[in-house]
C-alpha positions in Angstrom: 150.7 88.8 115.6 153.8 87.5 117.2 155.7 87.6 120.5 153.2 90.1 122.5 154.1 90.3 125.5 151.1 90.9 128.7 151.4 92.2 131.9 149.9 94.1 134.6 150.7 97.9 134.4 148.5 99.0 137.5 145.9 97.0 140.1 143.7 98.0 142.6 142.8 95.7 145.1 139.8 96.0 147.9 140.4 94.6 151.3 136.7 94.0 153.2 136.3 94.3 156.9 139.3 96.0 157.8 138.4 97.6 161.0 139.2 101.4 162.4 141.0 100.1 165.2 143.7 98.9 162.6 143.5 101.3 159.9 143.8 104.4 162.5 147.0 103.2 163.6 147.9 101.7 160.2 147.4 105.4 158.6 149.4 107.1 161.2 152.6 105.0 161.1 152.4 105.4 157.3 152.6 109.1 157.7 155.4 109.2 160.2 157.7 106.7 158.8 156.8 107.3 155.0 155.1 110.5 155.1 152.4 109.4 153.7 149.9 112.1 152.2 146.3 112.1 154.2 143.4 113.6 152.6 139.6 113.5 152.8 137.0 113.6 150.6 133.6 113.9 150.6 132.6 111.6 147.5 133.6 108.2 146.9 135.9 106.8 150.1 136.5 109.4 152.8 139.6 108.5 153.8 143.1 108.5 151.1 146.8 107.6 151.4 149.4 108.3 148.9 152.4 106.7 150.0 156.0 106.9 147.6 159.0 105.4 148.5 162.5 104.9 146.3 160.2 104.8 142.7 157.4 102.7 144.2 153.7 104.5 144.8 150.8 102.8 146.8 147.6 104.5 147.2 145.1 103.3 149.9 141.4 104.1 149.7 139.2 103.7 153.0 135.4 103.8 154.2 133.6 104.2 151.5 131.1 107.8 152.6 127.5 106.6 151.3 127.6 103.2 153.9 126.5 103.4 157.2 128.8 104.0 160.1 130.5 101.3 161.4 133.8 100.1 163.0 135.1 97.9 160.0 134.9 98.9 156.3 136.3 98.9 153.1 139.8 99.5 152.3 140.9 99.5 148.7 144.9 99.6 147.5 145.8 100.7 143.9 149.6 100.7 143.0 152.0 98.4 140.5 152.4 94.9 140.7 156.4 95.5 141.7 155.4 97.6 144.3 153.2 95.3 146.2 156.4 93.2 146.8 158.6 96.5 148.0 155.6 97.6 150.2 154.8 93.7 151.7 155.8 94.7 155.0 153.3 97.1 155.5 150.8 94.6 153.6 151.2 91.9 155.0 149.1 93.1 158.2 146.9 94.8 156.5 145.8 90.8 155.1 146.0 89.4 158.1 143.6 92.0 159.4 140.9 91.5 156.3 137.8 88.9 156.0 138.4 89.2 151.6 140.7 90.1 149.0 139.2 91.2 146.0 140.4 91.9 142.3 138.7 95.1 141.0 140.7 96.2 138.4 143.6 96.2 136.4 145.3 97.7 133.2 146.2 95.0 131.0 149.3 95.8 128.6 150.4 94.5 125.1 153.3 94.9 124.4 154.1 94.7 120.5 157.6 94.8 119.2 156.2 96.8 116.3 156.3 100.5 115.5 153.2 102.4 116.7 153.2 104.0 113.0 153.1 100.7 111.2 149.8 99.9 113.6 146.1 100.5 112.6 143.7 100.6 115.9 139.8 101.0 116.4 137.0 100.7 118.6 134.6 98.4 118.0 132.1 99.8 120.4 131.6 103.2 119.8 134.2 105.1 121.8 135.8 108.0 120.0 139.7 107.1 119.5 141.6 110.1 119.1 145.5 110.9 119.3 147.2 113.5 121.3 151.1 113.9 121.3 151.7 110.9 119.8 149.4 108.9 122.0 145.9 107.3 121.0 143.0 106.9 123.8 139.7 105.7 124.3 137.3 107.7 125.9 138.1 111.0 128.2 140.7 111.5 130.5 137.7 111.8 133.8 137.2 108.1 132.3 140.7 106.8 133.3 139.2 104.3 135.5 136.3 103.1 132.9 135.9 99.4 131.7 137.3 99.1 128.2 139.5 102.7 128.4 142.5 102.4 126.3 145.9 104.5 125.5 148.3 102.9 123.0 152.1 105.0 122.7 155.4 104.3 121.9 156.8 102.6 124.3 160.2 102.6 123.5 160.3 106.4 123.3 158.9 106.4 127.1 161.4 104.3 128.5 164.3 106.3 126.4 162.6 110.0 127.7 161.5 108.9 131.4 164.6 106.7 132.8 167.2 106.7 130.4 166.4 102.9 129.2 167.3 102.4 125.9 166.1 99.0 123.7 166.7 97.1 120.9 163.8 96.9 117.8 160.4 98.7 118.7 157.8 98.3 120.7 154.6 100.1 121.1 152.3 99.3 124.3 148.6 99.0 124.5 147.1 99.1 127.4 143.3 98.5 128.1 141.3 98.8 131.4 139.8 95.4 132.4 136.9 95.4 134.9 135.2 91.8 135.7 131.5 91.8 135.7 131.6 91.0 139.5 134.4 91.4 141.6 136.5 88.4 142.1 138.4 86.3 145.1 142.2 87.5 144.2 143.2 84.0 144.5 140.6 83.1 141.5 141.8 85.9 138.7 143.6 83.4 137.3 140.4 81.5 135.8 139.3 84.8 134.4 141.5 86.1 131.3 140.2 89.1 130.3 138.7 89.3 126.7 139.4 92.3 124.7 138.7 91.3 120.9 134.9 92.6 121.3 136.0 95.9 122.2 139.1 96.6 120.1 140.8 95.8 116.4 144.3 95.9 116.3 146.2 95.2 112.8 149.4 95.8 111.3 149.1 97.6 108.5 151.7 95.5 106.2 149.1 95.6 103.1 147.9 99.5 102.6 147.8 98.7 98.8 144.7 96.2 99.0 142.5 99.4 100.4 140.7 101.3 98.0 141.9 104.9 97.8 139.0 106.3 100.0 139.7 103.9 102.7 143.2 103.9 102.2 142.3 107.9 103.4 141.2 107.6 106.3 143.2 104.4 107.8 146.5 106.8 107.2 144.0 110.0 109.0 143.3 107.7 112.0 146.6 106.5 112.1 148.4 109.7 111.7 145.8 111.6 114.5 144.6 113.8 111.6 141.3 112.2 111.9 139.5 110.8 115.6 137.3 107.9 114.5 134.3 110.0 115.1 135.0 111.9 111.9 134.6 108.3 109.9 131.2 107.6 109.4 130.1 104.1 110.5 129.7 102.7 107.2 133.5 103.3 106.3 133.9 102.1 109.5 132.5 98.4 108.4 134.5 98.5 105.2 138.1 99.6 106.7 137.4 96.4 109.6 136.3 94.3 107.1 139.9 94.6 104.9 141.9 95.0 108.1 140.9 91.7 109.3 142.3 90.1 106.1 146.0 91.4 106.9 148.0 90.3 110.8 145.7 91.0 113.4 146.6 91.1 117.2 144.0 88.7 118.8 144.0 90.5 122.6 141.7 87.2 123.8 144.2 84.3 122.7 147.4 86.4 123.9 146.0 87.2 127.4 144.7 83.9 127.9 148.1 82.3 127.2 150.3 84.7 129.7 147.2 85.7 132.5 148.7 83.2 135.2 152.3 84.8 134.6 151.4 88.0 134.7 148.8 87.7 138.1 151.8 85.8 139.9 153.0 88.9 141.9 149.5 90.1 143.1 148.5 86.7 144.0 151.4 85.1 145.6 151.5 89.1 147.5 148.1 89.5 149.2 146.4 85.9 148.9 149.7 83.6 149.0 147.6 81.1 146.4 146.6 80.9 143.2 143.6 78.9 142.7 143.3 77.2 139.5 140.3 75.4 140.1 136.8 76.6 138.9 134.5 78.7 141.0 131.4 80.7 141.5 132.0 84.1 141.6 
């Protein structure tokens, strides 16, 4: 499949040792010079931030509530790529002040200059793809933050409906979550692409003809959102990948593995101020 374009739609980032005696004052100038939103939790990290300024959002996440007390913790920063360069002022200490930075997580985008209607997509591992207005996910929405979740939508409609941007030709976006194994030195994401071709098939349907009738069925129900892949049984499941891998497939591994140092310029050259292309033991 030709010119895809990858990129970085949203990254959290984990900061270790950060100590109270920054983030108390860090957290307070926040709310008074951004008003900042502070709320607690009693689950998860105790301590949240939800900071927007002029179309930019950063939410910071700190001491995590199941460690023991102590004076330094974790401190973990989810936001876009962009806005780690509009809120570098304020992140810059908050780097100088930490022992690690640590990629968690990201969702990885594909864009595809193709209609989302000419598109055939399926798991390959068992989660239930279904569409709702006009979208297809992966998984439930509580599982937002799962390794592997995926939402694929028109992206060209989103940019015409949410800010007024119109384009030429199509394009349809797919986005997956990508969680490493082990969490890795920011500096280092470089050497780790992420690999998506186990988890997902992605073809364009240019072909519908070579299907037999009964497969042909169910492709257009999946495609159309009148079917959720759960309601095709496994063994039509085989069949329908089997022909689809005969017509132009998007392979997600080769694609990210070509653009990954591109897209992880911004977060790297942000918080670590290196990118390290040299292999390492994570």
């Amino acid at each position: 499949m030709k010119d895809v374009q990858v990129s970085i739609d949203r990254i959290v980032v984990e900061f270790t040792d950060v100590y109270w005696d920054f983030f108390n004052p860090f957290q307070l100038r926040l709310r008074e010079y951004l008003n900042a939103n502070l709320r607690l939790k009693e689950k998860g990290f105790k301590y949240h931030l939800h900071v927007r300024d002029r179309g930019h959002y950063l939410h910071i996440s700190y001491q995590l509530t199941f460690v023991p007390k102590s004076r330094k913790n974790t401190l973990r920063i989810e936001c876009h790529p962009d806005s780690l360069v509009h809120f570098y002022s304020w992140l810059k200490p908050l780097k100088d002040n930490a022992t690690d930075i640590l990629f968690i997580r990201c969702d990885v985008a594909f864009d595809i200059p193709l209609l989302i209607s000419e598109l055939f997509t399926l798991s390959l591992t068992g989660r239930n793809m279904r569409t709702w207005k006009g979208t297809r996910y992966s998984n439930k929405k509580h599982q937002r933050q799962v390794a592997g979740y995926s939402r694929i939508y028109d992206k060209k409609r989103q940019l015409m409906q949410r800010y007024g941007k119109i384009i030429e030709g199509e394009l349809t976006r797919f986005e997956i979550v990508y969680v490493p194994d082990e969490k890795i030195p920011l500096e280092a994401i470089v050497q780790f692409p992420p690999k998506f071709n186990r988890l997902y098939l992605c073809t364009h349907l240019t072909y519908p003809e070579r299907l037999k009738p009964k497969q042909r069925k169910r492709v257009y129900g999946l495609m159309s959102g009148e079917l959720q892949q759960k309601d095709v049984s496994g063994y039509y499941r085989r069949l329908i990948v089997e022909e689809m891998r005969k017509q132009t497939t998007l392979d997600f591994d080769e694609v990210a593995a070509a653009q990954w140092e591109e897209a992880v310029t911004i977060p790297c050259a942000v918080l670590s101020g290196v990118i390290n292309k040299v292999a390492c033991t994570v």
